[in-house]
C-alpha positions as CSV (number, residue, x, y, z in Angstrom):
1,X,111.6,59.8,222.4
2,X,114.9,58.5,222.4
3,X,116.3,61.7,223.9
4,X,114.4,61.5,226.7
5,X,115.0,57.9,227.1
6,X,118.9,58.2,227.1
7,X,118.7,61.4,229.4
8,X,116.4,58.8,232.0
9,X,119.4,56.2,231.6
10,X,122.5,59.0,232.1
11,X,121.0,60.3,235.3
12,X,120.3,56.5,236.7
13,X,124.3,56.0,235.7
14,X,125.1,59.2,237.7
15,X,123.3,58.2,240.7
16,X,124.7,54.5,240.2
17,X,128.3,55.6,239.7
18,X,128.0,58.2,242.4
19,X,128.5,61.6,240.3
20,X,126.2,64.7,239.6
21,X,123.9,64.4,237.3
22,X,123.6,67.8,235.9
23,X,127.4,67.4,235.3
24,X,127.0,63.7,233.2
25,X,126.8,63.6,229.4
26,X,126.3,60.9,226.9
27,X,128.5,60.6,223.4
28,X,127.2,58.0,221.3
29,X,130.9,56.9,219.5
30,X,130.6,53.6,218.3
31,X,127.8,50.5,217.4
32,X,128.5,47.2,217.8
33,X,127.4,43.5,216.7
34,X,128.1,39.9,218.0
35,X,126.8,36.8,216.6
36,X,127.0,33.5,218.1
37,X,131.1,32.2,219.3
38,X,131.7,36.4,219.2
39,X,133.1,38.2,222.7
40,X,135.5,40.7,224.0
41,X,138.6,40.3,225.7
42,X,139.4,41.7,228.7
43,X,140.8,45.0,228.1
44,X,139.7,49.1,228.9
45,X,139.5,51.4,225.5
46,X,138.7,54.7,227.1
47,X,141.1,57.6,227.7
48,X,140.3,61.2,228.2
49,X,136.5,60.5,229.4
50,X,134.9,59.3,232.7
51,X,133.9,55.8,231.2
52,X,131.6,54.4,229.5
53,X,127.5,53.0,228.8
54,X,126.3,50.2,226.9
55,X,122.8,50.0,226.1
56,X,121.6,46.1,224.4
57,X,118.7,47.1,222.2
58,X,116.4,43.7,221.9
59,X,118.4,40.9,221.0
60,X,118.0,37.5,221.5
61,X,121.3,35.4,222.8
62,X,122.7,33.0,225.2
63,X,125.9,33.6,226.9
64,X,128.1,36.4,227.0
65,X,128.1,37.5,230.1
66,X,129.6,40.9,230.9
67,X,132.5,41.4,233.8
68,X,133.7,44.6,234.9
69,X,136.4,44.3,237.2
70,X,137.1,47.1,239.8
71,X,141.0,48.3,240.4
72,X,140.2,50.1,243.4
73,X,139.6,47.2,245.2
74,X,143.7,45.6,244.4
75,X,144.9,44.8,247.8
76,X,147.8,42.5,248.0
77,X,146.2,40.9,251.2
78,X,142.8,39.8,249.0
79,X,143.2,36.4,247.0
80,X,140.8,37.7,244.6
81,X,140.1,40.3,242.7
82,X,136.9,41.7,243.0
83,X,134.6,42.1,239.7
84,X,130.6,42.3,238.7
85,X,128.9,40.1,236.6
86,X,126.0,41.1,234.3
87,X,123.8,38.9,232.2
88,X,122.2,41.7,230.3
89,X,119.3,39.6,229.9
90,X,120.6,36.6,228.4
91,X,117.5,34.4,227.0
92,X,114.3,35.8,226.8
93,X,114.5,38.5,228.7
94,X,116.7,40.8,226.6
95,X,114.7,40.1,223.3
96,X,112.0,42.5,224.7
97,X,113.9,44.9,226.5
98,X,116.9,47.7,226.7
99,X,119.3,46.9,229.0
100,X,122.6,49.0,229.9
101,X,125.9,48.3,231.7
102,X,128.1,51.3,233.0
103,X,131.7,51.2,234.3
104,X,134.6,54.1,235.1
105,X,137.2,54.6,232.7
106,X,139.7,52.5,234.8
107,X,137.5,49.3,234.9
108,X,138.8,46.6,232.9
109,X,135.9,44.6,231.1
110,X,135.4,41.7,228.7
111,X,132.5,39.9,227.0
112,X,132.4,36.0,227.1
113,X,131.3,33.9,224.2
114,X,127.6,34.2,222.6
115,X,126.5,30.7,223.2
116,X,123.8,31.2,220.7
117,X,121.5,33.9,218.9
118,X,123.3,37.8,218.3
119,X,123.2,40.9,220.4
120,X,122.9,44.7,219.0
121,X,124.5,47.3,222.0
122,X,125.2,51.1,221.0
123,X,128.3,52.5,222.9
124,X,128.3,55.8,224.6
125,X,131.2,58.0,225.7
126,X,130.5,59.5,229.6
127,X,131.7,62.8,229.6
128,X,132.1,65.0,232.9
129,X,132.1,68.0,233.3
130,X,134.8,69.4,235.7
131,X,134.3,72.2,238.1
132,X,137.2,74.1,239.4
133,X,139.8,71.9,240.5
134,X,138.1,68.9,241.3
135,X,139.9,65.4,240.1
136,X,137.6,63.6,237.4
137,X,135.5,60.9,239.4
138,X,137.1,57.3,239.0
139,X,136.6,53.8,241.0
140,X,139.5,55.0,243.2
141,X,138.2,58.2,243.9
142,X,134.6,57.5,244.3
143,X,135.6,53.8,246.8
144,X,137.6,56.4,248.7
145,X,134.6,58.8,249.6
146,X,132.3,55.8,250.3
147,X,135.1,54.1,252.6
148,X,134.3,55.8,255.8
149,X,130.6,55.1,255.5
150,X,131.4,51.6,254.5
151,X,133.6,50.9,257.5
152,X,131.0,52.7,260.2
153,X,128.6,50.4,258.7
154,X,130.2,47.2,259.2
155,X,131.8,48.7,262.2
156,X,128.2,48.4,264.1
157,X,127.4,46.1,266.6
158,X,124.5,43.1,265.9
159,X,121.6,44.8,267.8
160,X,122.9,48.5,265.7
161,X,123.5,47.2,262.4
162,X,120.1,49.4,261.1
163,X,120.4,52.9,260.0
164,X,117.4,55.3,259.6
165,X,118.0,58.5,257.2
166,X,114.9,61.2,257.7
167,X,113.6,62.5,254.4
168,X,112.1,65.9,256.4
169,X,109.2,64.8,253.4
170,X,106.5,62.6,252.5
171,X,106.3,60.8,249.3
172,X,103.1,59.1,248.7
173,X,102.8,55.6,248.0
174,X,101.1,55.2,244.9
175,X,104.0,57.2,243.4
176,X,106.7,54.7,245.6
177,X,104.8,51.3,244.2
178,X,106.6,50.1,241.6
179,X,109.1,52.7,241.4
180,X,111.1,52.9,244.2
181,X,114.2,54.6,244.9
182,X,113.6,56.0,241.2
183,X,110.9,57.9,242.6
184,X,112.7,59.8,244.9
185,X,114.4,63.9,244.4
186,X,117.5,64.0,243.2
187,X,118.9,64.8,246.5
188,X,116.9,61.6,248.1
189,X,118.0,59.3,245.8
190,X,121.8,60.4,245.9
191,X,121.8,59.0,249.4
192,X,120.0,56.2,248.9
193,X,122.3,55.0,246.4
194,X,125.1,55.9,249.1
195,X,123.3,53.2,251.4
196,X,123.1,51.0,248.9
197,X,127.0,50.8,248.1
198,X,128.4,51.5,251.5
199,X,126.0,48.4,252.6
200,X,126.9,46.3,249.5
201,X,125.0,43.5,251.5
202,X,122.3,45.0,253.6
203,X,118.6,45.7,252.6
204,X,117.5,49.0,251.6
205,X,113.8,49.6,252.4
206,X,111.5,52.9,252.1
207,X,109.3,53.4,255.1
208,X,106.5,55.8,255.6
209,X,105.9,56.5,259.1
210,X,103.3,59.0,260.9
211,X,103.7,60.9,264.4
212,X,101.3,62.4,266.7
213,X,102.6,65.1,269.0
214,X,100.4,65.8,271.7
215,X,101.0,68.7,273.4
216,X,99.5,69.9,277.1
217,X,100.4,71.6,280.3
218,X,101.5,68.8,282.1
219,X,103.3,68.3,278.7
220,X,104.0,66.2,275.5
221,X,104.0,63.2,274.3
222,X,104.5,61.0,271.3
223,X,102.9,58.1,269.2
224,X,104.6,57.3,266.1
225,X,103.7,54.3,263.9
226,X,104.8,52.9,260.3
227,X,102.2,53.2,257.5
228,X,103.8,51.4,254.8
229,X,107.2,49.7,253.9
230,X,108.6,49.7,250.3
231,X,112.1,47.4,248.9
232,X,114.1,49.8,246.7
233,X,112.5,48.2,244.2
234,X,109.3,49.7,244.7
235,X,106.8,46.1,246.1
236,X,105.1,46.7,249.4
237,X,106.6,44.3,252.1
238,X,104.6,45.9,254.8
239,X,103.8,42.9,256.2
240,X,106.8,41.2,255.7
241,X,108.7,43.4,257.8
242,X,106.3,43.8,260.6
243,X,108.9,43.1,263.4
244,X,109.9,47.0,262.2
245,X,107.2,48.3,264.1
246,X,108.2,47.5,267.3
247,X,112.0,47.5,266.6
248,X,112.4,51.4,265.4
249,X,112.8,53.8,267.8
250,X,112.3,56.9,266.5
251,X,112.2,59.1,269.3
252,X,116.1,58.3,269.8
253,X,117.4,58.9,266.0
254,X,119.3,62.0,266.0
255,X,119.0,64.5,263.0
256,X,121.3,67.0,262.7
257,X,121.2,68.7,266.0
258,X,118.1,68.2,267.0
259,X,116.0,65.0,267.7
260,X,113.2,63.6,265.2
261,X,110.6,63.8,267.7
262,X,108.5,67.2,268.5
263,X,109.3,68.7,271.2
264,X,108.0,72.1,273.2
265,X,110.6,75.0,273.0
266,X,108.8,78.3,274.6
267,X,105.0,76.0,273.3
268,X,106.4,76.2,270.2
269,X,106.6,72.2,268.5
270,X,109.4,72.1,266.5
271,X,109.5,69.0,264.3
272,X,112.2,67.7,261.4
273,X,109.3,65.2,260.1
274,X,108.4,67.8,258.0
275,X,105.3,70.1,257.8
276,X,102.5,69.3,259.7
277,X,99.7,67.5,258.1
278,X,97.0,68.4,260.7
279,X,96.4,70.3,264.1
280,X,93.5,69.9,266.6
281,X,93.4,71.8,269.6
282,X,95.0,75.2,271.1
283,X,96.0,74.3,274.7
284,X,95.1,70.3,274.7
285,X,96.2,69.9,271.0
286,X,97.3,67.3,268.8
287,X,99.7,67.7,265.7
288,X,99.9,65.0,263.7
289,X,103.1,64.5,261.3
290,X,104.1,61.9,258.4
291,X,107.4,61.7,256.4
292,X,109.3,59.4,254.5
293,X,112.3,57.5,255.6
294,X,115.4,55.2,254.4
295,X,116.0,52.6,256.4
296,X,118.8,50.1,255.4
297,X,119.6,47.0,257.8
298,X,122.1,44.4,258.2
299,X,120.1,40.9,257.3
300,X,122.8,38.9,258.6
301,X,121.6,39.9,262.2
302,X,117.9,40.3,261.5
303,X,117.6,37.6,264.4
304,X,119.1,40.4,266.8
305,X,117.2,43.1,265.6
306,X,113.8,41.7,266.6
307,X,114.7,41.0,269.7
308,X,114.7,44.5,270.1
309,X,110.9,44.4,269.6
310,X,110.1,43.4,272.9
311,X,108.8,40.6,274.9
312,X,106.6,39.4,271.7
313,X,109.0,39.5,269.5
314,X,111.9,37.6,272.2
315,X,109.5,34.9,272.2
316,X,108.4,34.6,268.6
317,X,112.8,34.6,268.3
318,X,112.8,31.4,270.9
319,X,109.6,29.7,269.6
320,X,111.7,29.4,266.1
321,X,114.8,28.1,268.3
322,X,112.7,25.1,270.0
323,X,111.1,24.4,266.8
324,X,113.7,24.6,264.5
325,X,116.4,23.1,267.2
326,X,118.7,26.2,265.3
327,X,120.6,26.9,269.0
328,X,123.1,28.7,266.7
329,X,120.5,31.7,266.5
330,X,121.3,32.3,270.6
């Protein structure tokens, strides 16, 4: 049980640290205790290894809150240097519950002071495995890949700060409720994680959206509209985020070299939504298509984005201005 458990936690570490899974292995090398007034100075105790996993089994503490600090980040022009904070579930929470922090071997760290209560956390070696003459994944080397993306991102204008990814699949929502990002492929999830870091401060939703292609000799067109909208955390916000309806475009989201819509090539419908769930018709037909989407957008300008919805959604934007008297939002 265990096992299975840790192998769970390793693969969520890849995908959070941006590495191959397959290529990511555990060494347990060291158990550790804190009672109350105990903590860790700031310092980094790995060499020879890709970094490190802690895993809290239930304890039950106050205080000693974890900070990794990242060294890719240095720049003489920044004031401060940027770290992450983790409570590991400091009060209740942790005293029924695993919880696990992970960092690259050149992240500094340190522990604060147990306020109260004592905290049990296993330590585990990351080991990666190296393939030809590829340099062992740090913070420097995996910020560097994740630059570009980052920059393009922020690099967007307000009404464009929104980025759909196609899926080509569809995953159902029972199996998205609750789960989440965790619920997607391997594959899926790697760039979904990529969203999430490039866009350190933009939301990361899951949409399920359906097409119908309809296909005649005067011919096609298109209908496409969005079944159901998942947070990365796996709650249903359709309703929440029903400006996304009118907002998404999708017949203008280029995939690869081709266009998500169907379109007629020699009364053929070709289609990157995926395999067709159902097909009425021969010369008046009607293909109908649903697939899975990421969609990450920039909340900062959500304001901007519905605007893109149309009239309704222009004047549901100025009835909050008169009522609100927030003439900032123009």
């Amino acid at each position: 049980m265990w096992g299975e458990s840790l192998k769970k936690i390793v693969e969520t570490v890849a995908f959070k640290l941006g590495v191959n899974p397959s290529l990511l292995t555990a060494e347990l090398d060291g158990l550790l205790c804190m009672e109350k007034g105990g903590y860790i100075e700031r310092k980094n105790d790995d060499e020879d290894v890709m970094g490190s996993l802690l895993i809290q089994l239930p304890s039950k503490f106050s205080g000693g809150e974890l900070t990794i600090y990242n060294p890719a980040a240095e720049d003489d022009d920044q004031d401060e240097e940027e770290s992450f904070k983790f409570t590991l579930g400091a009060g209740e929470e942790a005293a029924y519950s695993c919880h696990f922090a992970c960092r690259f071997s050149d992240c500094e760290y340190e522990m604060a002071k147990l306020r109260s209560g004592s905290r049990v956390l296993l330590r585990y070696s990351l080991h990666y495995k190296q393939v030809g003459a590829k340099v062992m994944p740090t913070a420097g080397v995996v910020n560097e890949s994740r630059t570009l993306l980052e920059e393009s991102l922020y690099g967007l204008p307000p009404a464009d700060r929104m980025v759909v990814l196609p899926l080509v699949k569809e995953y159902d929502g029972l199996t998205l409720v609750n789960s989440g990002v965790k619920a997607l492929s391997r594959s899926h999830r790697k760039k979904a994680e990529a969203l999430l870091a490039a866009g350190a401060d933009w939301e990361l939703l899951i949409v399920n959206a359906k097409l119908v292609h309809s296909c005649s000799y005067g011919g096609h067109s298109d209908d496409t509209s969005i079944i159901e909208v998942f947070d990365e955390s796996g709650s249903l916000v359709t309703e929440e985020m029903s400006w996304l309806t009118e907002t998404i475009d999708f017949s203008s989201i280029e995939h690869d070299d081709g266009m998500l819509i169907a379109l007629d090539n020699e009364y053929v419908c070709v289609s990157n939504w995926g395999a067709c769930k159902s097909r009425s018709g021969v010369y008046n037909s009607k293909q109908t298509y649903q697939s899975t989407f990421l969609l990450s957008y920039d909340p900062e300008f959500e304001t901007e984005l519905k605007c893109l919805g149309g009239c309704e959604e222009v004047a549901e934007v100025c009835k909050k201005i008169v009522v609100t008297r927030d003439y900032e939002l123009l």
